[in-house]
C-alpha positions as CSV (number, residue, x, y, z in Angstrom):
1,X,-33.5,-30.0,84.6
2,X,-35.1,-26.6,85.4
3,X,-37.4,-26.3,88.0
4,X,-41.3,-25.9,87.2
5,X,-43.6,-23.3,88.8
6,X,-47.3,-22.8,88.5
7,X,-48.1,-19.6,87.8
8,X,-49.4,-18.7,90.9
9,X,-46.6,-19.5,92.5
10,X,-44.2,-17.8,89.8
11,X,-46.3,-14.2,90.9
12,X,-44.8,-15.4,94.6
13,X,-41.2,-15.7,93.8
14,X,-41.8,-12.8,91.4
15,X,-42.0,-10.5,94.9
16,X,-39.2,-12.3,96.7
17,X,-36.8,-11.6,93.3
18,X,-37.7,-7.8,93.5
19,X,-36.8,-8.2,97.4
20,X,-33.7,-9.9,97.2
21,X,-32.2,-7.9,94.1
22,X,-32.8,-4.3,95.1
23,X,-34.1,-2.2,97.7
24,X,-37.5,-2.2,98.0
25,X,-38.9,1.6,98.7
26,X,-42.5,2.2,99.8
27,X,-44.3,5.4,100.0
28,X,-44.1,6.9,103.5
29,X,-46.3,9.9,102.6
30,X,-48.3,10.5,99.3
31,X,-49.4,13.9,97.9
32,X,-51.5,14.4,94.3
33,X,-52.4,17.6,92.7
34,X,-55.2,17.4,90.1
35,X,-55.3,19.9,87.3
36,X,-58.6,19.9,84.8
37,X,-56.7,18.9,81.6
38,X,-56.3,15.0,82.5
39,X,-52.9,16.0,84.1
40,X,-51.7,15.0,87.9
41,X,-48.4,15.9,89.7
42,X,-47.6,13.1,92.5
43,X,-45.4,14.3,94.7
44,X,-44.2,10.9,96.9
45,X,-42.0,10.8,99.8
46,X,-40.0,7.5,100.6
47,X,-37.1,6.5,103.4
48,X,-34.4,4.2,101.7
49,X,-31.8,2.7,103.0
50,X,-28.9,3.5,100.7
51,X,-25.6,1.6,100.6
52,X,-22.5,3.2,100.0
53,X,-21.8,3.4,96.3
54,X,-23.8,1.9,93.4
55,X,-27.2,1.1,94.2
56,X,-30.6,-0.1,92.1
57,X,-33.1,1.0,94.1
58,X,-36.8,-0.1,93.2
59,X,-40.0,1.9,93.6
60,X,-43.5,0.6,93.1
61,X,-47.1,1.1,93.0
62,X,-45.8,4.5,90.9
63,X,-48.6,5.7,88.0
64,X,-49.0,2.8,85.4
65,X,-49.9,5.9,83.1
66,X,-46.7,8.2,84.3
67,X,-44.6,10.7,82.2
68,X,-41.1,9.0,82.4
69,X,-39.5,12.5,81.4
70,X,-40.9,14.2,84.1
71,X,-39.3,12.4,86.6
72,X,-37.1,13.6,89.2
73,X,-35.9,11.7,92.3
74,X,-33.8,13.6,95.0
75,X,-32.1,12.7,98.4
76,X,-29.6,13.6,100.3
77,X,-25.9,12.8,99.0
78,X,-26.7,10.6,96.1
79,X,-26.1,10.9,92.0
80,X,-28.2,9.3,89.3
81,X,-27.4,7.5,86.7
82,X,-30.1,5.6,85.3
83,X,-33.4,5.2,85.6
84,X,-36.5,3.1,84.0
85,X,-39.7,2.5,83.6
86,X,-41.2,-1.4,83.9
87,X,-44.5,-0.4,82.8
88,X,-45.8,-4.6,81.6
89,X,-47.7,-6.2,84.4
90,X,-47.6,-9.8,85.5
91,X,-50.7,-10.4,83.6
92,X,-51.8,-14.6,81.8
93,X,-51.6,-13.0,78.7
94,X,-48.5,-11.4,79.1
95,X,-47.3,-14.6,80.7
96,X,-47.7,-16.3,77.1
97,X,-47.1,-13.6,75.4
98,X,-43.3,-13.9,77.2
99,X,-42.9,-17.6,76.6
100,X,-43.4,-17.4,72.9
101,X,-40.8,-19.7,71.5
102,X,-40.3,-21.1,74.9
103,X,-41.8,-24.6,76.4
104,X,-44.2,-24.7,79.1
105,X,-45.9,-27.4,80.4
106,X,-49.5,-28.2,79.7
107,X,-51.9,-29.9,82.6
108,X,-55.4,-31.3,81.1
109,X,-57.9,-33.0,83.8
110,X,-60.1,-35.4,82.3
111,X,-63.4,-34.3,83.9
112,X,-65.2,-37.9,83.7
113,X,-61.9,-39.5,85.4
114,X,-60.1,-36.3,87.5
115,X,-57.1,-37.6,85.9
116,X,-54.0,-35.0,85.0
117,X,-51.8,-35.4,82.1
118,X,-49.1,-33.3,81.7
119,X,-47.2,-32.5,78.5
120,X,-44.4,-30.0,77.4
121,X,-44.9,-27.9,74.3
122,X,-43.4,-24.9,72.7
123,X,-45.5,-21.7,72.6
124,X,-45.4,-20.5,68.9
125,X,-47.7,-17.6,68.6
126,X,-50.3,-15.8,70.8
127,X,-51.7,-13.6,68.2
128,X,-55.6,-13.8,68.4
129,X,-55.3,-16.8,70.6
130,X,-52.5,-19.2,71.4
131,X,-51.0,-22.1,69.2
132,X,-48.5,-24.4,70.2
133,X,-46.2,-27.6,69.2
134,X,-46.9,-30.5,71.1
135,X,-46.5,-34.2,70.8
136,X,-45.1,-33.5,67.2
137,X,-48.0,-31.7,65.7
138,X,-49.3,-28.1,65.9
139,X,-52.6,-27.2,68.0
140,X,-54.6,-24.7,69.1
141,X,-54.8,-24.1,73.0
142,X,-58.4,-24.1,73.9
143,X,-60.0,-21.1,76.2
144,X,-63.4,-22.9,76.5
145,X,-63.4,-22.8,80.5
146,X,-61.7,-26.8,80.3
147,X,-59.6,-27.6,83.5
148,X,-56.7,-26.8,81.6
149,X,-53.9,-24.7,82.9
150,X,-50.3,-23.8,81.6
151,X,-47.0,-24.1,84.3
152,X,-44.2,-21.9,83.5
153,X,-40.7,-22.1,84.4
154,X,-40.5,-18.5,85.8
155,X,-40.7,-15.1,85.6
156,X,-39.6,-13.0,83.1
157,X,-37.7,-10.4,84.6
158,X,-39.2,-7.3,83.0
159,X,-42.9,-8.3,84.1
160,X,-43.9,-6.7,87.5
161,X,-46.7,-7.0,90.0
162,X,-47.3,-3.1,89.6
163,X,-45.7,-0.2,87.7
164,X,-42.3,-0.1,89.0
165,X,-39.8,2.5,88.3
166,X,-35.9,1.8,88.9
167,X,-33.3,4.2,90.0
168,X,-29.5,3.4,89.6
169,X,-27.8,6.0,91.9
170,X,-23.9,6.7,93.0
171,X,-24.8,7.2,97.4
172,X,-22.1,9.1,98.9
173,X,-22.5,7.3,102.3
174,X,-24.5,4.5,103.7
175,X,-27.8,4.5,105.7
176,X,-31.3,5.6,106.1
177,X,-32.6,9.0,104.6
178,X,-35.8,10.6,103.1
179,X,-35.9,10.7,99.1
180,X,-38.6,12.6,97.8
181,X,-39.9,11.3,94.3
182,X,-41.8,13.7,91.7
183,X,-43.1,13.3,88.3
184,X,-46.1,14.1,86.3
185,X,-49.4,11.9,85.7
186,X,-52.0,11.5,82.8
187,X,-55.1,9.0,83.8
188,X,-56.1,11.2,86.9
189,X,-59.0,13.5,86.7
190,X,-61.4,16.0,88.2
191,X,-64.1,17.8,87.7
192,X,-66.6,20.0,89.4
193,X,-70.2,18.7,89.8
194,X,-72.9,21.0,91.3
195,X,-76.5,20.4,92.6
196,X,-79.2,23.3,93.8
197,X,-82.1,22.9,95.5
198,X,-83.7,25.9,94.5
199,X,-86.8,27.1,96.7
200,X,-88.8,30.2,94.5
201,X,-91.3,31.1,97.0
202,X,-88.5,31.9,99.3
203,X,-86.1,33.5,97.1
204,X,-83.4,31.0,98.5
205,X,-80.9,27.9,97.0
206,X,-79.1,25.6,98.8
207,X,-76.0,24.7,96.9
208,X,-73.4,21.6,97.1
209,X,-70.7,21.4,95.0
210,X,-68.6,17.8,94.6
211,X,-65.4,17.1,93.1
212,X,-65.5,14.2,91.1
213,X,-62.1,12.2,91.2
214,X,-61.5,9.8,88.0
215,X,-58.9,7.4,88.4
216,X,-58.1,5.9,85.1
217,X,-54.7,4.0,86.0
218,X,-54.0,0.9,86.7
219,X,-52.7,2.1,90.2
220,X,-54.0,2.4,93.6
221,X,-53.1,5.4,95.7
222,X,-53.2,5.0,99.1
223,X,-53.6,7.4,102.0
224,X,-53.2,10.3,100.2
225,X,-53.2,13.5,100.3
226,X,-55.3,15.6,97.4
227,X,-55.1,19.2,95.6
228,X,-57.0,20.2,93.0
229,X,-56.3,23.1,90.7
230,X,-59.1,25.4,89.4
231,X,-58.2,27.5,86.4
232,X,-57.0,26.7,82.3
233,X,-53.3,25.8,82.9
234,X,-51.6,25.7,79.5
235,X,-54.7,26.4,78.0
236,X,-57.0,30.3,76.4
237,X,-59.9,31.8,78.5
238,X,-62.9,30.0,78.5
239,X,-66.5,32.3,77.9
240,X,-69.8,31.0,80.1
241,X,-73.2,32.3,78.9
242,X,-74.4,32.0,82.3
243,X,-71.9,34.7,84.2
244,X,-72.9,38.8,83.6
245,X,-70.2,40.0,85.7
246,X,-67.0,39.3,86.8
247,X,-66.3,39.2,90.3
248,X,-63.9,41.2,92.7
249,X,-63.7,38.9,95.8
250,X,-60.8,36.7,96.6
251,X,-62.3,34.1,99.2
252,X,-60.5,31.8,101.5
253,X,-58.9,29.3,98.6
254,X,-55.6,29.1,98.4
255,X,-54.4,30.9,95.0
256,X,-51.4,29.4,93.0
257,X,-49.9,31.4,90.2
258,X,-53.4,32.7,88.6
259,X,-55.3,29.5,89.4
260,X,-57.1,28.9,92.6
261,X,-55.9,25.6,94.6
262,X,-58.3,23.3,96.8
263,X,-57.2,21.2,99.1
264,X,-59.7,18.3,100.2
265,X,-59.9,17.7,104.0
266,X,-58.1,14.8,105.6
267,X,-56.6,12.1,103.6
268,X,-58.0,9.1,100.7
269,X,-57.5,6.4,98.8
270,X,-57.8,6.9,94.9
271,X,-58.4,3.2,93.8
272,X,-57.4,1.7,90.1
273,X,-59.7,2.4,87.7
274,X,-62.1,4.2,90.5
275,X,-64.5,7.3,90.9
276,X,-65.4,9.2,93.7
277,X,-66.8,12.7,94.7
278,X,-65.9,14.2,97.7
279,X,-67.6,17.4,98.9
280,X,-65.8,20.6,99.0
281,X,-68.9,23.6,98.2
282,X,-71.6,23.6,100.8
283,X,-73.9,27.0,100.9
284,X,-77.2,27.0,102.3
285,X,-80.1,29.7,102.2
286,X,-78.3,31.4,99.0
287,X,-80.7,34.0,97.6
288,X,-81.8,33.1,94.7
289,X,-84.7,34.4,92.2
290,X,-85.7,32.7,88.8
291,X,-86.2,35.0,85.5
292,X,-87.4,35.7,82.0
293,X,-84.9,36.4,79.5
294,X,-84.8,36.9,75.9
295,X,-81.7,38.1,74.1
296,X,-81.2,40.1,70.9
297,X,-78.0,40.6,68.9
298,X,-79.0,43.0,66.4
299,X,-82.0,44.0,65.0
300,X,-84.2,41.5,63.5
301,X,-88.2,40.9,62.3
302,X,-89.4,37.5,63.1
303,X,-92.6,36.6,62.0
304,X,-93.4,33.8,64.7
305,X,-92.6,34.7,68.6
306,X,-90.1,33.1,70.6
307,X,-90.0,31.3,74.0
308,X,-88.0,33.2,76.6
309,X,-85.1,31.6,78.9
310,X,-86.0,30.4,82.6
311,X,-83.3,31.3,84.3
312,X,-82.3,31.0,88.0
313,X,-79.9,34.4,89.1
314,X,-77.8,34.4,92.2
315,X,-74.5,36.2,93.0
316,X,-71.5,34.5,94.3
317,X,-70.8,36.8,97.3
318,X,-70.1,36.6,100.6
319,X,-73.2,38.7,101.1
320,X,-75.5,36.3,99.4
321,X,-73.7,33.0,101.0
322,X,-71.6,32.1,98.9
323,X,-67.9,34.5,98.3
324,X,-65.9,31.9,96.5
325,X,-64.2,30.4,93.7
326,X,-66.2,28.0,92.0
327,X,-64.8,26.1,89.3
328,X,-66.3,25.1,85.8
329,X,-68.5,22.4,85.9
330,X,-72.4,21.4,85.2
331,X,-75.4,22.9,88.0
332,X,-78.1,20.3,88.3
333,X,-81.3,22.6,90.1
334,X,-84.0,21.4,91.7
335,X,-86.8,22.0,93.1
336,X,-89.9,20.5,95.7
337,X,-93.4,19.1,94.3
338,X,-95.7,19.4,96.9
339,X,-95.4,16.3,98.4
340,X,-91.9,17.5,99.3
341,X,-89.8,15.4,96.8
342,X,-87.2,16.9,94.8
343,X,-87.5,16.9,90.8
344,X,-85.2,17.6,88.8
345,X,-85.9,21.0,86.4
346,X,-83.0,21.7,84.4
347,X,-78.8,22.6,84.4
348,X,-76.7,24.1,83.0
349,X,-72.9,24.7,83.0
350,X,-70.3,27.2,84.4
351,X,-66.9,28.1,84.0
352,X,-64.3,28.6,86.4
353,X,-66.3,31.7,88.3
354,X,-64.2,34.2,90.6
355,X,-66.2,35.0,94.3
356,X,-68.5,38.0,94.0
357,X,-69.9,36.9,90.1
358,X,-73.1,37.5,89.1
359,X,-74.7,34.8,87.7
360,X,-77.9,33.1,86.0
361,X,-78.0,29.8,84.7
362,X,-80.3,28.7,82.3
363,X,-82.2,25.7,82.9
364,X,-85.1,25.7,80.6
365,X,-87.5,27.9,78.2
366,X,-91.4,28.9,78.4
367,X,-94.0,28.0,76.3
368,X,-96.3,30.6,77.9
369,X,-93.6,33.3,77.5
370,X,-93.2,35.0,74.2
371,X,-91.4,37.4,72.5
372,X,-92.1,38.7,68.8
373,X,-89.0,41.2,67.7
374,X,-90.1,43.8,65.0
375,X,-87.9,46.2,63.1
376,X,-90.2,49.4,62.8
377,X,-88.1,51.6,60.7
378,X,-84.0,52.2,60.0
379,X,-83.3,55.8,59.0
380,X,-79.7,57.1,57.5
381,X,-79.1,60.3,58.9
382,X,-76.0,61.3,57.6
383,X,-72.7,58.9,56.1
384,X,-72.3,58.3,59.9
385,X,-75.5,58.6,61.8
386,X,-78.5,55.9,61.7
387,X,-80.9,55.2,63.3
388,X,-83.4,52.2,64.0
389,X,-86.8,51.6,65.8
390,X,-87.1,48.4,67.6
391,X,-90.5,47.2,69.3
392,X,-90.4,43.7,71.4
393,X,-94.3,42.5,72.3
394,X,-94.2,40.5,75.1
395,X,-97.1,38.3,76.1
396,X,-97.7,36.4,79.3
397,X,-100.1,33.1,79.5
398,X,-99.9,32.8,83.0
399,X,-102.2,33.3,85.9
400,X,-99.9,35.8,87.6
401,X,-97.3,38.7,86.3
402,X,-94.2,38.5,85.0
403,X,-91.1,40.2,84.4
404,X,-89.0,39.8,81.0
405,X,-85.5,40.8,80.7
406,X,-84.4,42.0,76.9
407,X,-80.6,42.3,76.5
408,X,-79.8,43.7,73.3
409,X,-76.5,43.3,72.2
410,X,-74.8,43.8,68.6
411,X,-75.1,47.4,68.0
412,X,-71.8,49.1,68.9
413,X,-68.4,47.8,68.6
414,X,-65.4,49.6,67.9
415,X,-66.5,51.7,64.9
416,X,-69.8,53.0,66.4
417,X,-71.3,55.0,69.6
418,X,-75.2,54.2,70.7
419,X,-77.4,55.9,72.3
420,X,-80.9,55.6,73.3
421,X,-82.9,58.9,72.1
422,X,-86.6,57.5,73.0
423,X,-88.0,54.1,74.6
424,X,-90.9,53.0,76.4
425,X,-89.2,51.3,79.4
426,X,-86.3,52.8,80.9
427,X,-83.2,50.5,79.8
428,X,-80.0,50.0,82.0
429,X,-76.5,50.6,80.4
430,X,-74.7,47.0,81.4
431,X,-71.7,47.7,79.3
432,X,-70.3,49.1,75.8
433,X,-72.2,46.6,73.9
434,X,-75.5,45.5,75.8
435,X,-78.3,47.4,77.0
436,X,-81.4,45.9,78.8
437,X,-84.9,46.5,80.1
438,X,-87.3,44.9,82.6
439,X,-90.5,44.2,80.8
440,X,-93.4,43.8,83.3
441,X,-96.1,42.0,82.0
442,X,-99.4,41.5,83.6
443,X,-101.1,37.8,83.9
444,X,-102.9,36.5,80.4
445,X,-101.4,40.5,79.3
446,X,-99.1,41.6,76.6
447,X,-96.2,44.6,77.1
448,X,-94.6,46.0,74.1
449,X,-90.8,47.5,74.0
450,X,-90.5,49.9,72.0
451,X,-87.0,51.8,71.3
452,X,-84.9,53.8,69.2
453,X,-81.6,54.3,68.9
454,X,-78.7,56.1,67.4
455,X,-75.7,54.8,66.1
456,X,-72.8,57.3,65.1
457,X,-69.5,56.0,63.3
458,X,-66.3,57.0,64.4
């Protein structure tokens, strides 16, 4: 008669089988690098103790969510020739869902009495709940939170504690040596968080930036050491309406191919199913300023005006306080009441921005800001000269000046030349395609833009 376990017990002698059958080779030092597209490369360093010859050797507490093809497992003087992949954990369910056409033993306790009856019985099915033969007819087993529990007779060999991968190798020579284990990851995350404390009298920010770790396995990671990677691997360039200008300075982060690589100080431990955030941005008195914007692509009349965008501009230089990659992710800004407590006013989100950008994120709009665009005229010159006459009134509601920024894009591309042959306000050339002026407007006043330019076909 074969021996019964309960299955606590069973998870016990589950361990001790591993033990006794095969090597047992834990992680000695642990290394993870996180890219932004739900992609990890765990690079895991173990000392086995190889015999001479054939040898199974088992590794655990591997990525439940791991890319078996990707593996590659090296050491010193050895050949593989199989490996695999026990990815079903010693769960209950999968317990049953093992035994299925197998007999277990079922214990009921009376709860008026405490008395335990056992029974065998034949597990038939565990689809949508678990039906078994017993005593000669066909039942139903219960999950109503009854003292009821099921004994098996053992293990199944394929269920493990934790992901497990299994390495047959042919080992030139006996003993001790380091084998260094490689292979890539899905279910491990990062992304970038920001928050700004934005002071406008002062002109200044203070900005932290967090990396947000998600660990979606079903494994723990212990002790380990963490990269992240900042850039589109395997992926087309991203566009950000908040940068104007790309920048020229490299920083102090370590650059990998054309992406920029982080490492996080010291060493942690990346639980199952876990998120943290661990610092890695920290700039303080950042100048910063807040603006009025209003963009135009093309030339438009719009009978009602528009609310302008509140923006907060800064530049990430060394100058300024900053001078460094930053990659993509959402700024949260805010700013002090006068009691001194921080309220949040808006965010918005970046992408992966080189050291010496310009930026401006947009956190908001004003009411008490308008613009009204008005096409005054559009002249045909010739079959390749035009012209139009563009007017933007700005008004101001509040009790102090302002100063309104309208970029106009839309009116050059490849086929056409612009130029600017009268205005009001002196514009500023930012590149082939966009053109902007400073509109100051006095408090409770009104400012009109007025322009016109030439367009000539090539």
């Amino acid at each position: 008669m074969k021996k019964r376990v309960s299955l606590i017990a069973a998870l016990a002698l589950a361990n001790v089988a591993i033990l006794a059958t095969s090597p047992l080779a834990l992680a000695d030092d642990l290394a993870i690098t996180i890219y932004n597209n739900n992609l990890s490369l765990v690079d895991d360093m173990r000392t086995i103790n190889f015999a001479a010859g054939k040898n199974k050797i088992t590794l655990p507490n591997v990525s439940s969510a791991i890319d078996p093809t990707s593996v590659s497992f090296q050491a010193a003087g050895i050949n593989i020739i199989e490996q695999n992949f026990d990815f079903d954990l010693l769960t209950p369910a999968k317990m049953m869902e093992k035994a299925v056409g197998q007999f277990v033993t079922i214990v009921r306790v009376n709860p008026a009495t405490g008395r335990e009856t056992r029974q065998n019985a034949k597990v038939l099915s565990v689809n949508n709940g678990v039906i078994i033969e017993v005593g000669g007819h066909i039942e139903v087993l219960r999950d109503d939170n009854l003292p009821t529990r099921v004994i098996f007779n053992g293990v199944p060999k394929n269920l493990r504690a934790k992901p497990t991968l299994s390495v047959a190798v042919q080992s030139d020579r006996a003993g001790a040596r380091d084998a260094r284990l490689t292979y890539l990851s899905s279910g491990l995350s990062w992304r970038a968080d920001y928050v700004m404390l934005f002071d406008e009298q002062a002109g200044k920010m203070d900005l932290q930036g967090w990396a947000t770790l998600g660990n979606l396995t079903n494994t723990t990671f212990e002790n380990v050491k963490t990269q992240l990677v900042a850039g589109n691997v395997n992926q087309g360039p991203q566009r950000s309406g908040s940068a104007y200008g790309a920048g020229t300075e490299s920083g102090d982060v370590e650059r990998i191919g054309d992406n920029y690589l982080y490492t996080l100080p010291g060493r942690t431990t990346l639980a199952a199913k876990q998120t943290k955030q661990i610092g890695f941005v920290d700039g303080k008195g950042v100048e910063a300023a807040k603006i009025y914007e209003y963009r135009a692509n093309g030339f438009a009349t719009n009978m009602d005006p528009s609310g302008v965008d509140v923006r907060i501009a800064f530049s990430n230089s060394k100058a300024a306080g900053l001078g460094q990659p930053l990659p993509q992710g959402i700024v949260r800004v805010y700013m002090k009441d006068k009691n001194g407590r921080a309220q949040y006013i808006g965010e918005d989100r970046i992408t992966h921005t080189a050291g010496g950008s310009d930026l401006a994120l947009r956190i908001g709009s004003a009411f008490d800001v308008t613009v009204k665009p008005t096409t005054v005229a559009r002249k045909q010159i010739s079959k390749k000269v035009s012209e139009v006459t563009q007017s933007y009134e700005v008004k101001n509601a509040k009790p102090e000046a302002a100063t309104v920024y309208i970029r106009q894009t839309g009116f050059n591309g490849w086929r056409a030349n612009a130029t600017i042959t009268d205005e009001t306000i002196e514009h500023k050339q930012v590149s082939a395609d966009e053109m902007i002026w400073a509109v100051d407007v006095p408090a409770n006043g009104t400012t009109t833009l007025t322009f016109t330019m030439r367009t000539v076909r090539k």
